[in-house]
MARTI-877149 format. One record per residue (C-alpha): residue number from 1; residue in one letter; x, y, z. Coordinates in Angstrom, 2 decimals, always signed. Last residue first. Layout:
BEGIN
    k  r        X        Y        Z
  NUM  A        X        Y        Z
...
END
This chain:
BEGIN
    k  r        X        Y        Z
  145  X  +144.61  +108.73  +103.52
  144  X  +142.23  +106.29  +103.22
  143  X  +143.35  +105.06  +106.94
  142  X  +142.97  +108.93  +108.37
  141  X  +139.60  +108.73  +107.24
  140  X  +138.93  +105.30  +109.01
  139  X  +140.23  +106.35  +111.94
  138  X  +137.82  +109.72  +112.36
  137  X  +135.06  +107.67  +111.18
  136  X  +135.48  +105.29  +113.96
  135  X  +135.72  +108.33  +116.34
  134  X  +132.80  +109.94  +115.45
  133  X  +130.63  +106.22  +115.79
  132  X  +132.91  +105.57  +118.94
  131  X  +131.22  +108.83  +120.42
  130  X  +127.53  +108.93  +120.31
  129  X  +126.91  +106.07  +122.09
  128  X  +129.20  +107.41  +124.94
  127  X  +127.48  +110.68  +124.57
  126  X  +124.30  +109.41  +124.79
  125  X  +124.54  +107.14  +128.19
  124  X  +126.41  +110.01  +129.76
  123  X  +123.29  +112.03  +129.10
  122  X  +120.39  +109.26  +130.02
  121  X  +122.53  +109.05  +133.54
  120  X  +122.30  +112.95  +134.07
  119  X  +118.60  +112.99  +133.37
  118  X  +118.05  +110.37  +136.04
  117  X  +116.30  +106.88  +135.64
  116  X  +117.94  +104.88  +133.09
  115  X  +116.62  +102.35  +130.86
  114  X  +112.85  +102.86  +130.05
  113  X  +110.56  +100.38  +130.33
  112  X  +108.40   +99.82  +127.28
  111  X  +104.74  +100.31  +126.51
  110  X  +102.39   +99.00  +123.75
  109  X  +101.43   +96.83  +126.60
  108  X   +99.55  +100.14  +128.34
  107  X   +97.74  +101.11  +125.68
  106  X   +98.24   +99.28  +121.97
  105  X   +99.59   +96.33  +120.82
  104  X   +99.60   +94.53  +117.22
  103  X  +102.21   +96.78  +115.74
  102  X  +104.26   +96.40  +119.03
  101  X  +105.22   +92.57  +117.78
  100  X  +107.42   +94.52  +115.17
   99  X  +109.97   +95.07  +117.31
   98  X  +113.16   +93.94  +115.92
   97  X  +116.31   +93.28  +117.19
   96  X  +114.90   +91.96  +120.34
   95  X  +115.98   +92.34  +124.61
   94  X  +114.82   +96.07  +124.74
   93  X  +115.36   +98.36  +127.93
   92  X  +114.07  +101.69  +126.12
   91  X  +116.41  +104.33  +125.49
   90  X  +114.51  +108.33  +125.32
   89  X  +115.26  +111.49  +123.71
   88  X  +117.61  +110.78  +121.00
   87  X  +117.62  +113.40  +118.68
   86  X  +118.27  +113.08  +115.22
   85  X  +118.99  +116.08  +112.73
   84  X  +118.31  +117.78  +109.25
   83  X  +116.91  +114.77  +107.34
   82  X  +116.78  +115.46  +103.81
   81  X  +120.49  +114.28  +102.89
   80  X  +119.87  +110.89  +103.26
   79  X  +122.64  +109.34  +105.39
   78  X  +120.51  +107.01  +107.65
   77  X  +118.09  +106.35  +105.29
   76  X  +114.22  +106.90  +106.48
   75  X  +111.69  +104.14  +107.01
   74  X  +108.22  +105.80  +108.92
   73  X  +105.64  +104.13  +110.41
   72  X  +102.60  +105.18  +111.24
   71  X  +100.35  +103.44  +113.66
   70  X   +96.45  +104.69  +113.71
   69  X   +94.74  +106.13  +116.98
   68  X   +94.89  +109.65  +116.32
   67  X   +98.86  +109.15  +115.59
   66  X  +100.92  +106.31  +116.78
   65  X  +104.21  +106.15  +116.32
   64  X  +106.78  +104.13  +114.57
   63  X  +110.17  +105.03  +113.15
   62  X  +112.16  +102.54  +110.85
   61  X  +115.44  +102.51  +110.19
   60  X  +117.72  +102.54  +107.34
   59  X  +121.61  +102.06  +106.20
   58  X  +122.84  +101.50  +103.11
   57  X  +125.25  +104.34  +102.56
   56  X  +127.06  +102.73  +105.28
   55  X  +127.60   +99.74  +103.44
   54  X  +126.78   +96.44  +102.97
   53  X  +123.69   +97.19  +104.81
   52  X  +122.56   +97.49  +108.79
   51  X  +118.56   +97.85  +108.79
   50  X  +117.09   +99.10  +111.99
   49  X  +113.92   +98.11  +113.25
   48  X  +111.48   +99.34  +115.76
   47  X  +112.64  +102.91  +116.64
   46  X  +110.16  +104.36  +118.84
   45  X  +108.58  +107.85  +117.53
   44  X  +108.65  +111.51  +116.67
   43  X  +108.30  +112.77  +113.41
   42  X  +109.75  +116.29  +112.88
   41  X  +108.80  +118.69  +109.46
   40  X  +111.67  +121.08  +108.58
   39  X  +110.38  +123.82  +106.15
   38  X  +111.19  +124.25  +102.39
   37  X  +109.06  +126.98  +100.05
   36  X  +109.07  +126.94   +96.59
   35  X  +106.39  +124.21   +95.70
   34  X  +106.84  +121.71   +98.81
   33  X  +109.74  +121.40   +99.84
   32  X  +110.14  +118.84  +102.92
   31  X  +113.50  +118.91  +104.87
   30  X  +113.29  +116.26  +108.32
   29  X  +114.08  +116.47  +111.46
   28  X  +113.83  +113.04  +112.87
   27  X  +113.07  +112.98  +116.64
   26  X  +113.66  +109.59  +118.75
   25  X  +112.15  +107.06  +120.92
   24  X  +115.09  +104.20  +121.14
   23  X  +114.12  +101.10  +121.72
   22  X  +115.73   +99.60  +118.48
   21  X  +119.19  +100.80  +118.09
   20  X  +120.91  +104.46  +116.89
   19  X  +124.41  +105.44  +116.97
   18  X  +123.91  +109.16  +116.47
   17  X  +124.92  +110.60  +113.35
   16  X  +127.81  +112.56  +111.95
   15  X  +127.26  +112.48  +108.15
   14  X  +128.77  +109.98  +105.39
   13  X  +129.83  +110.82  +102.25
   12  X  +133.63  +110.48  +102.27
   11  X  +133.55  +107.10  +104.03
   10  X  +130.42  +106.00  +101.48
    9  X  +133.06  +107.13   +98.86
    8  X  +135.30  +104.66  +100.36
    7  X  +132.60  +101.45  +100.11
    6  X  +131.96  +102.22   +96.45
    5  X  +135.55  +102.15   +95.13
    4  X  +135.69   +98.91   +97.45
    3  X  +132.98   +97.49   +96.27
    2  X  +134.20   +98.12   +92.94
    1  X  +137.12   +96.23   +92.95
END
């Protein structure tokens, strides 16, 4: 009973976001406060991993880049409320879930191909990801009702 008390007020909680998968280079806006003051800080990188949970309040994926020769990686949660935005600015051709065997590449075989060619195809390709996740929330919203 109270899975399902906690899986409706992930319904009611969650955000608009973009459907995201591994091979993906994105930008996370994200809130920092530090003392009084708050700016948005971005960390760009390839998705290698994302984590699907019970629930969509249990989301996560995890952002790699490499900065000054050293990989970071990043974890965030899906719905936390610190992160501002995600862009999608790239979609890699992938054939894993995961892709941690790019932690022990670098150069060239670090790389991956990229899926479409054109601006205009990379545009269609993120609005149709982008839609079934707003209209699956739409439908499920109307079924709590």
């Amino acid at each position: 009973m109270t899975s399902l008390i906690l899986h409706a007020q992930a319904k009611r909680s969650a955000k608009p976001r973009p459907e995201l998968e591994p091979g993906y280079t994105v930008r996370v806006h994200e809130r920092i406060k530090e003392g009084e003051k708050e700016r948005v800080q971005v960390f760009e990188g390839l998705i290698i991993s994302v984590h699907r949970g019970h629930s969509q309040t249990d989301r996560s994926f995890t952002v790699r880049r490499v900065a000054s020769g050293v990989g970071v990686e990043r974890v965030f949660p899906l719905l936390s409320p610190t992160i501002e935005k995600i862009d999608v600015k790239k979609v890699a051709k992938v054939r894993r879930a995961k892709l941690n065997f790019l932690r022990g590449r670098s150069g060239k075989s670090a790389r991956l191909s990229e899926r479409f060619t054109s601006s205009d195809e990379f545009a269609v390709a993120v609005a149709k990801e982008e839609a079934p996740a707003v209209e699956g929330e739409i439908a499920s919203e109307a079924e709590v009702k």
